[in-house]
N, C-alpha and C positions, 0 to 999 in steps of 0.2 A: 538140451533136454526140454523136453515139451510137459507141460501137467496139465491132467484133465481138468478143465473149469466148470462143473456141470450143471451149477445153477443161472437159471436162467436169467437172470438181471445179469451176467458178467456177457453174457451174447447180445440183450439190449444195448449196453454200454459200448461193448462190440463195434454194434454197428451204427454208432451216433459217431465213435472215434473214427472209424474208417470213412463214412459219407462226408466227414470235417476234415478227411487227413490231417487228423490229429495223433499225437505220441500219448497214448494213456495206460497206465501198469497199475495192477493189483502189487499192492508193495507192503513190505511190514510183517505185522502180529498175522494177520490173517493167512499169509502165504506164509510162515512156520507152523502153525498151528494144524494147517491143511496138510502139509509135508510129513507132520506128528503123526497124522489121525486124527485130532483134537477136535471137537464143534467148538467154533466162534462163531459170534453174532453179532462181531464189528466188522468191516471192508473198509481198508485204507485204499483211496484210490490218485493217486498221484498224475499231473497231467502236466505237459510240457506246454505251458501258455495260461489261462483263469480256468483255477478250479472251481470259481463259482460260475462262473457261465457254462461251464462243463456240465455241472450241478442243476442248473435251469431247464437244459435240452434232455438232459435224461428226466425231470420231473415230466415236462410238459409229453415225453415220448408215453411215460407210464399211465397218465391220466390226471384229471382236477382237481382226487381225490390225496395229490401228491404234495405236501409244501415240502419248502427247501427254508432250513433255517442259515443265515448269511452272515457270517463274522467278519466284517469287508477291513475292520484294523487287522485280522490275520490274515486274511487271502484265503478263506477256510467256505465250504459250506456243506451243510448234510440234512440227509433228508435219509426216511424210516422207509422200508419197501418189506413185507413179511416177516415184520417184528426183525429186521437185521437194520442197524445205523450203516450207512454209508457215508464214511466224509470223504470231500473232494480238498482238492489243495494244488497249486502249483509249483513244480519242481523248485525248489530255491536251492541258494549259496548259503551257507554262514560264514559269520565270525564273530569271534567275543573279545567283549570286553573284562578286563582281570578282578576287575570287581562286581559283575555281574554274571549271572548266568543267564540273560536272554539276550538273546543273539541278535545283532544286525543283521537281517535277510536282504538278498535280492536275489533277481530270478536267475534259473540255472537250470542245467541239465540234468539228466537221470543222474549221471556220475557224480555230480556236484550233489545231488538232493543224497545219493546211495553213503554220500561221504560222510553225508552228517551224523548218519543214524548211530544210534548207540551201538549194537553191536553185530556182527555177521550175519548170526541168524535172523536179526531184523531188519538186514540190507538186501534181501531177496527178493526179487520183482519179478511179474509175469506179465507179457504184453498182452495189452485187450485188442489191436491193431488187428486188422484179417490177416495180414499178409505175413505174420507170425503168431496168429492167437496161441495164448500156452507158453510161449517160450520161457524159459527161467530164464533171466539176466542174474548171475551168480559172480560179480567181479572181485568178491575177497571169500572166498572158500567156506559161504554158510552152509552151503549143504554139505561138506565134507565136517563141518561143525556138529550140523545136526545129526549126522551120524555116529560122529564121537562122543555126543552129548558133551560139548564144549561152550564156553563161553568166552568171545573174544572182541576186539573190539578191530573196525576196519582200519583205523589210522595208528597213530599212537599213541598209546593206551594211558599213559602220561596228560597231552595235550586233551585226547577225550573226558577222561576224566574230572582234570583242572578245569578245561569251559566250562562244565557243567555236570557239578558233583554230586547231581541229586543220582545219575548214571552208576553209583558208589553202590547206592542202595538198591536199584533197578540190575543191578549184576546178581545181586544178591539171591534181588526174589525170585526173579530168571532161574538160580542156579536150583536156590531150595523147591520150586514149584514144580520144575522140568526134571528135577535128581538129577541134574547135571555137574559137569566140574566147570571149577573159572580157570581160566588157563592162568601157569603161573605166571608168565610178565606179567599178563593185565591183575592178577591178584596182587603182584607186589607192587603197582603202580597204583592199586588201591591205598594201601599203605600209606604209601608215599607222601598220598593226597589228603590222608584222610583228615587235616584240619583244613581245609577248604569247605567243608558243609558248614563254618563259619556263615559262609556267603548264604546259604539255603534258608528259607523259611522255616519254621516251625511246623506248620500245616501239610509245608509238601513230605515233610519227614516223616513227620504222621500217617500221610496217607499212605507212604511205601511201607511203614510199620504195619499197620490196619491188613494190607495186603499178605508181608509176610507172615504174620499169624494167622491169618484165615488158612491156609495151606495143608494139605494132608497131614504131614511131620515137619510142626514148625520149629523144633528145636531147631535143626539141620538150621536155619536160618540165622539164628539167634549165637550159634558157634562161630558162623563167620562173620556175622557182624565183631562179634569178640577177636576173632584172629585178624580180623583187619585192623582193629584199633578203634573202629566206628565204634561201640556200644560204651565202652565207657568213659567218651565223647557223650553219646546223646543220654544216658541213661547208666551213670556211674555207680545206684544204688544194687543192681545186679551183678553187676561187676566187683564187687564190696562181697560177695558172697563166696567170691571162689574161696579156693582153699582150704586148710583146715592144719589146726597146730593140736601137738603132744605133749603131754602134763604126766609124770609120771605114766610111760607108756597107756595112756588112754587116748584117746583121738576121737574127734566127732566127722561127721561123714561132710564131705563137699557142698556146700549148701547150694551152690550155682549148678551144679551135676545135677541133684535132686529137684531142684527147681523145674529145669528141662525136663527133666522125666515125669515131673506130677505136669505138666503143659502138654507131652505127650501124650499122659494118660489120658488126661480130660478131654481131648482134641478127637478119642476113638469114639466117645458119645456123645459130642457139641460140634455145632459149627457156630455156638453163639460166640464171637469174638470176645464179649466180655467176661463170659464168666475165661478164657484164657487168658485173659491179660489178673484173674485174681487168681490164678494159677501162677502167674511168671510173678506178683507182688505178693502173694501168701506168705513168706518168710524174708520179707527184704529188711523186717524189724530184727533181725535175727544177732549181723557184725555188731549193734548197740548196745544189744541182751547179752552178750555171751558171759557165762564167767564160769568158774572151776572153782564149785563147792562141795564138798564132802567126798573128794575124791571121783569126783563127777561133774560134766558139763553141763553148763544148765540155759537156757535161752527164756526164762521165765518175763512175759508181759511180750514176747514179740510181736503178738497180736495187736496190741494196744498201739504199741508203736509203730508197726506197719501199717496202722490205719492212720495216726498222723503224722505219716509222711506223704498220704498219697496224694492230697489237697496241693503239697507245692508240686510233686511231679506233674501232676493231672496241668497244674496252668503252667507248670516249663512245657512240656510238650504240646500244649492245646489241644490238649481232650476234652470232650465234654465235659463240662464241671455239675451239672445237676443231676437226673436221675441214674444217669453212668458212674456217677462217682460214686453216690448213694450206694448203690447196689457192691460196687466194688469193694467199698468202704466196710460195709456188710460181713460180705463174705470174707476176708480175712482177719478182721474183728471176729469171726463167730468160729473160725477152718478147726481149731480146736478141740470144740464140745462136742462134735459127734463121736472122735477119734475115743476123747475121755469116757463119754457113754458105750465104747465099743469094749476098752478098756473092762469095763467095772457090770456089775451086776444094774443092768435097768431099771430104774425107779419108776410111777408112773410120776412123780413130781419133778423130776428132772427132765421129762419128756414132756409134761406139761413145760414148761419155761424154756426148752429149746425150741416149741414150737411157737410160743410167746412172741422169743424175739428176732427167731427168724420170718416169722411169719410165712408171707408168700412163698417168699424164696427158700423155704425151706429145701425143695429139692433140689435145688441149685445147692445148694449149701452139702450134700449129700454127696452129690455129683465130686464136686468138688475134695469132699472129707475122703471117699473110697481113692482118688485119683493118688491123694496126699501119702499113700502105703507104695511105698518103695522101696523095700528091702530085700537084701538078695535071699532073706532068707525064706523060701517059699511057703516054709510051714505057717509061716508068720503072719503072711501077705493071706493066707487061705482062711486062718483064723479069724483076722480081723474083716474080711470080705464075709466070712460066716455071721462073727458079730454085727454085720451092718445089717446085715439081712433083719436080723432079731427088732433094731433099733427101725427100723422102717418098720416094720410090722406094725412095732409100738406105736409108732407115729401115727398108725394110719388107724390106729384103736382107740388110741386119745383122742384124735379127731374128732371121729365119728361119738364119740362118748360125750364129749366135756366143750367141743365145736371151740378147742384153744384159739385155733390159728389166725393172729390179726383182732382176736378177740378185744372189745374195750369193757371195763367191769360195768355190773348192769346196775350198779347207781352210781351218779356222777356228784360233783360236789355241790352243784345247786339243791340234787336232790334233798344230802345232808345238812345245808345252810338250811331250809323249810322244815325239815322233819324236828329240827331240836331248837329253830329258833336263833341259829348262830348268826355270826358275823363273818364272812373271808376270813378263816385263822390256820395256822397250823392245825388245829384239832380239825378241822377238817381233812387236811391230808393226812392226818396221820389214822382215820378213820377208812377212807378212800384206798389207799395204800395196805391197809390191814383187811381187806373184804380180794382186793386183790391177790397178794399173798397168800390168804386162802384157799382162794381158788386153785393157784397154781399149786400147793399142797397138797390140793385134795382134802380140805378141809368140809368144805363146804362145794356144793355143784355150783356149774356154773347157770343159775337161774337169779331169777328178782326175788323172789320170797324168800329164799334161802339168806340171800345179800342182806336183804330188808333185816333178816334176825338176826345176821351180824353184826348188820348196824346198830342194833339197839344195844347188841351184848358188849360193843366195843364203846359205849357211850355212856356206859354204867362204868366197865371200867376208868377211864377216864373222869368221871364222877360228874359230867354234862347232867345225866338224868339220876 
C-alpha cells in the first residue's frame, strides 16, 4: 500500500535519503494520525545509520535559517521547519532491565526499531527512499487495528508491558482519546502487570494523567484506569468513592459514577485541566463524611475535608503544589455554596460573601457548581440550571453595585491603630472585622466614609471613645 505524503519537507528528506542511499521512514504517531485524518505537528523520522547526521543534511538542504537541536546521549536530533518538530533518530534494538524501564539500546533494523514500539498502530512506517516513496511497511497488522479501532501491542503484551509499564497508561489514553478498544489479551496483560508502575516515576504518571484528562470524554479514561486495577494503585481516594450501602431501604447514589459525570460535564465548557481535576476531587471528602442520621444520609464538611486531603495527593503525585493547588483547594472548599444558593431564595448578603471568598474564580466556581447536577431526574437538573441563571445574575449585580469581588475593607488596621490612638490589640480586629462584616451585610456600602462611621460607632461600642 502506498500513502500519499504531500508535504513538502517529506520529498526534501526524500531526496537527501535517496542521493545518500539511505533507509529512512516516517514511523509512529504521525503516520496514525495521517491514516485517522488527524493534524499532527510532530514527524518521527527514523533512519537506518545517525539520525543526527540525517538531521544536519536536511537542516543545511532547507537553509541557515535552520538549527538542529542534538541529544547525542540519545542518538536523537530535531529541528522546527513550519511550526512542525521533526525528530530524527537511528533505528535501534532494545532490551530491559527488570528493574528499570530504560532500555539498553543498539543499532538495528526497521524490524528491530518496529519491535519495540508500543503498539501496532504506532509501528507503522512509510518509506522516504525514491525507489518506494509512500510505501506502508505494516509488519503486525496496525492498519487492520486502525480500522477496528483497536489497541494492541506487536510482541507480547505481557513482556511489552512488564519492560516498560508506563505503556499501561499510554494504552489507555490511546484508547480514551482515539474511542478505541484495548484488545483483550493486551487489557488482561494490563492487569497482570499493573504493580509494575512501582518501577515508574511519579512525573511520568502524571504526565499520562494530565494527557488523559485533557481529552474530549475523559471519564471513558478514568474507567479503565479503574478496570485495570491502575487507579487505585496511583489514586486510591477515588476509588474509595465507589459504591453505595442501604440503611433501612435508603441508599445514596455512587459517588465515583457521579464524579465521572460532574468531570464530563465540566469537560463540555473547559479544556482548563484544572478546574477537571476539581471536578474528579470535588467529593473525595465524601467515604470520611458519610453517616445515617435522621433516617437520612448525610456527607456533612465533605468539603472541608476534601480540601485537606488534597495537599498530600498533590505531593504523592507531583503536581503543582502552589497556585494549582490553591485554586483547586478553592473550588472544592467552596463546590457547595452556589448549589445552596441555588437551593434557597437569594440574599444580596449571601451573594455578597460568595463572591468575597471566591473572588476571581468565582466563575470557575460556577462552572463547576452547574457541572455538580446530575440527576436523572430532569425536572430537577432544569430547576437548578434555572436557579443558577438567577444566582449569576445576582453576581453580576452585586458586582457591579458594591465591587465585592477580591475586595479588601477600605480601612485597614493601621488606619484604626491612628484614628483612636491604640496599640496592635484585638480591639482592633474586632473593629476591622465588624466594618467588614458590614459590608458583606449590606450594612453599610462598600466606601471609606461609610467605614470611617463605622469605625467610630464600633468604638463607642467598645467603650475606646
Amino acid at each position: 500500500m502506498r500513502v500519499d505524503l504531500k508535504d513538502e519537507i517529506f520529498k526534501i528528506i526524500g531526496q537527501i535519503v535517496t542521493d545518500n542511499k539511505l533507509e529512512a521512514y516516517v514511523i509512529g504517531g504521525y503516520v496514525r494520525d495521517l491514516l485517522l485524518g488527524r493534524a499532527s505537528k510532530d514527524i518521527d523520522i527514523v533512519v537506518i545509520g545517525s539520525g543526527i547526521e540525517l538531521a544536519e543534511k536536511v537542516a543545511t538542504k532547507l537553509g541557515h535559517n535552520i538549527g538542529v537541536n542534538v541529544f547525542r546521549n540519545f542518538g536523537t536530533a530535531m529541528l522546527n521547519f513550519d511550526g512542525i518538530d521533526i525528530e530524527f533518530v537511528g533505528a535501534r534494538k532494545e532490551s530491559y532491565n527488570r528493574n528499570s524501564r530504560k532500555p539498553m539500546v543498539e543499532n538495528g533494523s526497521l524490524h528491530d526499531d518496529q519491535n519495540r514500539r508500543d503498539f501496532t498502530i504506532n509501528a507503522l512506517a512509510i518509506s522516504l527512499h525514491f525507489n518506494n516513496f509512500g510505501e506502508l511497511l505494516d509488519p503486525f497488522g496496525g492498519l487492520k487495528a486502525l480500522e477496528e479501532k483497536r489497541i494492541e501491542t506487536p510482541l507480547n503484551p505481557d513482556i511489552t508491558y512488564s519492560d516498560d509499564p508506563l505503556r499501561m497508561f499510554r494504552a489507555i489514553r490511546f484508547a480514551t482519546k482515539l474511542n478505541f478498544t484495548i484488545e483483550e489479551k493486551s487489557f488482561e496483560a494490563i492487569r497482570r502487570n499493573k504493580e509494575r508502575v512501582e518501577i515508574l516515576s511519579k512525573e511520568r504518571i502524571a504526565d499520562e494523567l494530565f494527557k488523559i484528562i485533557a481529552v474530549e470524554k475523559p471519564s471513558r479514561g478514568f474507567y479503565l484506569l479503574d478496570e485495570a486495577g491502575l487507579l487505585e494503585i496511583i489514586l486510591p481516594e477515588l476509588t474509595n468513592l465507589k459504591g453505595f450501602e442501604v440503611i433501612n431501604g435508603i441508599a445514596y447514589k455512587d459517588n465515583f459514577i457521579h464524579t465521572l459525570q460532574v468531570l464530563d460535564n465540566i469537560s463540555l465548557n473547559t479544556n482548563d485541566i484544572w478546574l477537571r481535576w476539581a471536578a474528579v476531587f470535588h467529593d473525595i471528602g465524601k467515604p470520611s463524611s458519610k453517616r445515617f442520621v435522621g433516617n437520612a444520609w448525610t456527607f456533612h464538611s465533605h468539603d472541608f475535608i476534601g480540601e485537606k486531603m488534597l495537599p498530600i495527593i498533590f505531593e504523592r503525585l507531583k503536581f503543582p503544589l502552589h497556585d494549582k493547588l490553591r485554586l483547586v483547594k478553592k473550588l472544592v472548599r467552596l463546590h457547595l455554596r452556589p448549589i445552596v444558593l441555588a437551593e434557597k431564595q437569594v440574599t444580596d448578603s449571601a451573594v455578597r460573601r460568595l463572591l468575597f471568598d471566591a473572588g476571581n474564580d468565582i466563575d470557575d466556581l460556577m462552572m463547576l457548581a452547574e457541572a455538580d447536577i446530575t440527576s436523572k431526574n430532569y425536572e430537577k437538573i432544569s430547576r437548578y440550571l434555572s436557579n443558577f441563571k438567577i444566582v449569576r445574575q445576582k453576581l453580576k449585580e452585586i458586582e457591579e453595585k458594591d465591587a465585592i469581588r477580591n475586595f479588601q475593607p477600605p480601612i485597614d488596621g493601621q488606619e484604626i491603630i491612628e484614628a483612636f490612638n491604640l496599640k496592635p490589640s484585638k480591639q482592633v480586629g474586632i473593629i476591622k472585622d465588624a466594618i467588614k462584616e458590614a459590608i458583606l451585610d449590606g450594612i453599610i456600602p462598600n466606601d471609606k466614609i461609610a467605614a470611617r462611621q463605622y469605625m467610630v460607632l464600633k468604638a463607642k461600642e467598645l467603650g475606646i471613645i
